[in-house]
C-alpha positions as CSV (number, residue, x, y, z in Angstrom):
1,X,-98.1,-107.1,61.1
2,X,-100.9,-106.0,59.1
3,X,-99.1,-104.0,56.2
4,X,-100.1,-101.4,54.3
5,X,-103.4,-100.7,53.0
6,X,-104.7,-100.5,49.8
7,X,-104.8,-96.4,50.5
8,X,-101.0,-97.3,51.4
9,X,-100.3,-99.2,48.0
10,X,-101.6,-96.9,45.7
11,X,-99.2,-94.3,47.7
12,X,-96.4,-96.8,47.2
13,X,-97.1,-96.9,43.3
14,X,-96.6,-93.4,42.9
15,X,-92.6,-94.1,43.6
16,X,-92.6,-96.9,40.8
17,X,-91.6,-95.1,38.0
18,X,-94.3,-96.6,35.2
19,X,-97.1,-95.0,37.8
20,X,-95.6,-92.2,39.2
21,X,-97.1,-89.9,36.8
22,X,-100.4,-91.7,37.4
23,X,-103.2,-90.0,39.2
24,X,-103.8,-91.0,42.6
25,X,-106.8,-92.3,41.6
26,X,-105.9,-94.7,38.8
27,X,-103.0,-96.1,41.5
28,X,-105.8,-96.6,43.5
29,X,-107.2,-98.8,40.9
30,X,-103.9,-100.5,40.0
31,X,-103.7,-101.1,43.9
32,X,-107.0,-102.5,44.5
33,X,-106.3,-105.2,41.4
34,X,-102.9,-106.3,43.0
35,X,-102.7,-109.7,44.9
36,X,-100.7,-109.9,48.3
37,X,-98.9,-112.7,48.9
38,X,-96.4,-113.8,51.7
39,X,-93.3,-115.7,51.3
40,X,-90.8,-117.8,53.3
41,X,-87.5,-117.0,53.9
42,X,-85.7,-118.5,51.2
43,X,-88.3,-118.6,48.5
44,X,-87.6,-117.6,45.0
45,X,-89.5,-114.6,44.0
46,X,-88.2,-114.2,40.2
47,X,-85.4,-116.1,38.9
48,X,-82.9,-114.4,36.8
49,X,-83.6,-115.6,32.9
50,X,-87.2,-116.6,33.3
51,X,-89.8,-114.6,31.1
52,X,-90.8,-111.7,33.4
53,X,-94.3,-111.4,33.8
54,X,-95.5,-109.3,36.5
55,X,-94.2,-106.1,38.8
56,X,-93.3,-106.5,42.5
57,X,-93.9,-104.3,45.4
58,X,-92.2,-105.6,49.1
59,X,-94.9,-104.9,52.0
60,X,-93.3,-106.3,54.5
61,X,-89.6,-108.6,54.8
62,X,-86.5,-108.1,53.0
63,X,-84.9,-110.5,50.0
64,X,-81.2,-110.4,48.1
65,X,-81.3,-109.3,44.7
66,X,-78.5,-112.4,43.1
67,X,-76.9,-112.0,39.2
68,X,-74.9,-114.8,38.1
69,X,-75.5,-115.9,41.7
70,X,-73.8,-112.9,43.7
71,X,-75.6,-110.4,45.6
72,X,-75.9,-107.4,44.2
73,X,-78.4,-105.6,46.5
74,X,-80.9,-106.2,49.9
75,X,-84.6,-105.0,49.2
76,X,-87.0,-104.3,52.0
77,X,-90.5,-102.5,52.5
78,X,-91.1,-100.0,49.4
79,X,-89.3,-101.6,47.1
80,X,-90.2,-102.9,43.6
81,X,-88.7,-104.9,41.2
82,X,-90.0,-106.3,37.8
83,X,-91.8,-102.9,36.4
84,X,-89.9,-103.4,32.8
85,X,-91.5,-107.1,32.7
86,X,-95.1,-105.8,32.5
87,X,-94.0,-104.2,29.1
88,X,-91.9,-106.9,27.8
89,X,-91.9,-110.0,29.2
90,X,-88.2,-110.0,28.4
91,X,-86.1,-112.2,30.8
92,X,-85.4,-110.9,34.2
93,X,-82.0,-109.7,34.6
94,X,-81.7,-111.1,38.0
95,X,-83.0,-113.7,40.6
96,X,-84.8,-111.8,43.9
97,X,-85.0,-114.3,47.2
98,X,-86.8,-113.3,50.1
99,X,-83.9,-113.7,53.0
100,X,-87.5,-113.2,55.7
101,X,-90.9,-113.7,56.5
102,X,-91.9,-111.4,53.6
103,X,-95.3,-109.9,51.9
104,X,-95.6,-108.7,48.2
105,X,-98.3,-107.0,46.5
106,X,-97.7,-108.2,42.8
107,X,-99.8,-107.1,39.8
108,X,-99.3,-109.3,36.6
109,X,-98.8,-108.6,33.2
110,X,-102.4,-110.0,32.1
111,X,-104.3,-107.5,34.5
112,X,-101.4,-104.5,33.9
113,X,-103.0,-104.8,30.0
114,X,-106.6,-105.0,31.2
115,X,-106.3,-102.1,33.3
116,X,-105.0,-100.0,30.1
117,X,-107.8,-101.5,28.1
118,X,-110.6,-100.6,30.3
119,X,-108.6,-97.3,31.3
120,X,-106.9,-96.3,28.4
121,X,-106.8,-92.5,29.6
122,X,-103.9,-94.6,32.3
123,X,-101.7,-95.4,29.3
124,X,-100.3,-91.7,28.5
125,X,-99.2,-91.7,32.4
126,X,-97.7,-95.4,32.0
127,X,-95.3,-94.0,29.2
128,X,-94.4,-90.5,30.8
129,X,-93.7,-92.1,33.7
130,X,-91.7,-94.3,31.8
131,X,-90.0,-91.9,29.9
132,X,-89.6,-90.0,32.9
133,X,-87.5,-92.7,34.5
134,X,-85.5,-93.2,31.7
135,X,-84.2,-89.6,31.7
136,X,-83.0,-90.2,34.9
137,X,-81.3,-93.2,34.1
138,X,-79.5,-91.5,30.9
139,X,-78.5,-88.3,33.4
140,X,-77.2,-90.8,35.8
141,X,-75.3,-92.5,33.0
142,X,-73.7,-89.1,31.8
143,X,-73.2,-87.8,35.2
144,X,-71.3,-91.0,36.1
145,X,-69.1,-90.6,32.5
146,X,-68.1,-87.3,33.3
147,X,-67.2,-88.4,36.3
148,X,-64.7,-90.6,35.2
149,X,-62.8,-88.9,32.4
């Protein structure tokens, strides 16, 4: 398969929460700077403790998202992992295996910053979208409290 285009990526980015408020145009950018990659089954794609230092995006294949060594989730096409770590660097919080044959656009931290340099109008989108996603997280946190008392 051939997977997505670059078109297809920057449509992708505008689900990942630091880019959703982005304009198609700058994920179009962010897109065009990404590197693809394919994996076998069974490689490591981050590793739960290691600095994180780049953002994710599955094209193509599936992998097990692993804390402490348990599976906690299966990730296919669409789905990224490792936003947080372009911000940070702090140490992932779990260890992500491809489990197939599978693709990845990733975009590291080095060229995330270089992009806001040289587009520094990007950077008010980066943190809405980022505060955006943390709303949602905080609603989801209180929704699931209230749940339970």
């Amino acid at each position: 398969m051939a997977g997505p285009t670059r078109h297809e990526l920057a449509d992708l980015l505008g689900d990942v929460g630091l880019f959703s408020r982005c304009s198609r145009r700058e994920r179009a950018t962010v897109a065009r700077h990404m590197e693809t990659t394919t994996l076998a089954a069974g490689t490591p794609m981050v590793e739960e403790g290691e600095a994180g230092d780049a953002l994710f995006v599955i094209l193509e294949g599936a992998g097990s998202v692993r804390r402490n060594g348990v599976e906690v989730a299966a990730v296919g096409p669409g789905t990224w992992f490792g936003e947080l770590a372009l911000l940070d660097g702090a140490p992932r919080s779990a260890t992500v295996v491809a489990t197939d044959h599978t693709t990845v656009a990733v975009l590291g931290v080095r060229l995330f910053r270089t992009l806001l340099r040289e587009f520094p109008e990007m950077t008010s989108a980066v943190l809405a979208g980022l505060a955006s996603d943390l709303r949602r997280a905080r609603d989801a946190l209180e929704a699931a409290t209230v749940g339970t008392s």
